[in-house]
C-alpha positions as CSV (number, residue, x, y, z in Angstrom):
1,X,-7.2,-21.1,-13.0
2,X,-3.8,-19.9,-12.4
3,X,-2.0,-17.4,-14.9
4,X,1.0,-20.3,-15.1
5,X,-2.0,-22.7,-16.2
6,X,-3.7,-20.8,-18.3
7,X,-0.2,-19.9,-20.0
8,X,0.7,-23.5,-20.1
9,X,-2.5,-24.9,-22.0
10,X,-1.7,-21.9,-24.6
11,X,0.7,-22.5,-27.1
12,X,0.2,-19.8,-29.3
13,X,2.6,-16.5,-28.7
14,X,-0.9,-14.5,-29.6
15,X,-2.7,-16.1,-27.2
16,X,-0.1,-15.4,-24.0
17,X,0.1,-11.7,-24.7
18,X,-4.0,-11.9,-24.3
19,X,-4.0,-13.8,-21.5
20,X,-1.3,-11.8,-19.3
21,X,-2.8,-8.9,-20.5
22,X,-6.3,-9.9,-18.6
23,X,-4.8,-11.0,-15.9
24,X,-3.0,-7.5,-15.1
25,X,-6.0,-6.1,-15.9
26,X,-8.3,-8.4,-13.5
27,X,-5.9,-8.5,-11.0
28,X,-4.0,-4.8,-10.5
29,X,-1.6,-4.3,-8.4
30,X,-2.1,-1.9,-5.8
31,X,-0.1,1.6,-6.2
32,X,0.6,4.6,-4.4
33,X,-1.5,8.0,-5.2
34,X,-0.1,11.4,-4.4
35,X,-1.4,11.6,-0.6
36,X,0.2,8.5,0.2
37,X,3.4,9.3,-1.1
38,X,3.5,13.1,0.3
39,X,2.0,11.4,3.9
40,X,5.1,9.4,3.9
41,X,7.6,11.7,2.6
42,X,6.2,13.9,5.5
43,X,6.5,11.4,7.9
44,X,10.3,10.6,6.7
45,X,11.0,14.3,7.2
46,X,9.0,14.0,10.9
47,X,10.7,11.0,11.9
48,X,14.4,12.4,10.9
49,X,14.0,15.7,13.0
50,X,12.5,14.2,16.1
51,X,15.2,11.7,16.3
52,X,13.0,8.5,15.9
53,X,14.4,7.3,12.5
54,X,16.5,4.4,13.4
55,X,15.7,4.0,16.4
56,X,12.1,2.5,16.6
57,X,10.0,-0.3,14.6
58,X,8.5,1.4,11.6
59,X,5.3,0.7,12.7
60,X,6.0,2.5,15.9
61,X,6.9,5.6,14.0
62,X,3.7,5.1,12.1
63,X,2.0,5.8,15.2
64,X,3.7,8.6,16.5
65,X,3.5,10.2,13.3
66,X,0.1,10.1,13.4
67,X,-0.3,10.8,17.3
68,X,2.1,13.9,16.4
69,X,-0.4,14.6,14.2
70,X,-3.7,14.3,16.0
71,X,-5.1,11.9,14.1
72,X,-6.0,9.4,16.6
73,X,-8.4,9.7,18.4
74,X,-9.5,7.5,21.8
75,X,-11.7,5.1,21.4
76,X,-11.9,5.3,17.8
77,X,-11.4,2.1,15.6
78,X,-11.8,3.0,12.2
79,X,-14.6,0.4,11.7
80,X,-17.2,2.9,13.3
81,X,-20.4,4.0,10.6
82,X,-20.7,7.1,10.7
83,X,-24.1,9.2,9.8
């Protein structure tokens, strides 16, 4: 059932505060950590002083970044288990 449903068959003010309150709960949105946020700021920096701001797709940049980097590797998926 839908929060707009659920909010909808409620009609007491106690009752909606409950219910959007377990549905933020069940349902969190996601949010950036630390390492994401300093990856990106250091990729901003990156892509400024090489020249590629503004001038390629963001997920281009991505890419480089990370090829800049030495984080890809050939071959390599991601989706590999490793022992």
């Amino acid at each position: 059932m839908t929060l707009d449903k659920l909010l909808e068959l409620s009609k007491r003010e106690g009752d909606n505060r409950f219910i959007e309150a377990e549905q933020r709960r069940i349902e969190p949105y996601v949010c950036e950590g630390d390492m994401q946020a300093e990856v990106k700021s250091d990729m901003g920096r990156w892509a400024k002083a090489t020249g590629v701001w503004g001038s390629m797709h963001y997920s281009h940049i991505v890419e480089a970044f990370a090829e800049a980097r030495g984080w890809t590797q050939q071959g390599f998926t991601g989706m590999e288990i490793i022992e």
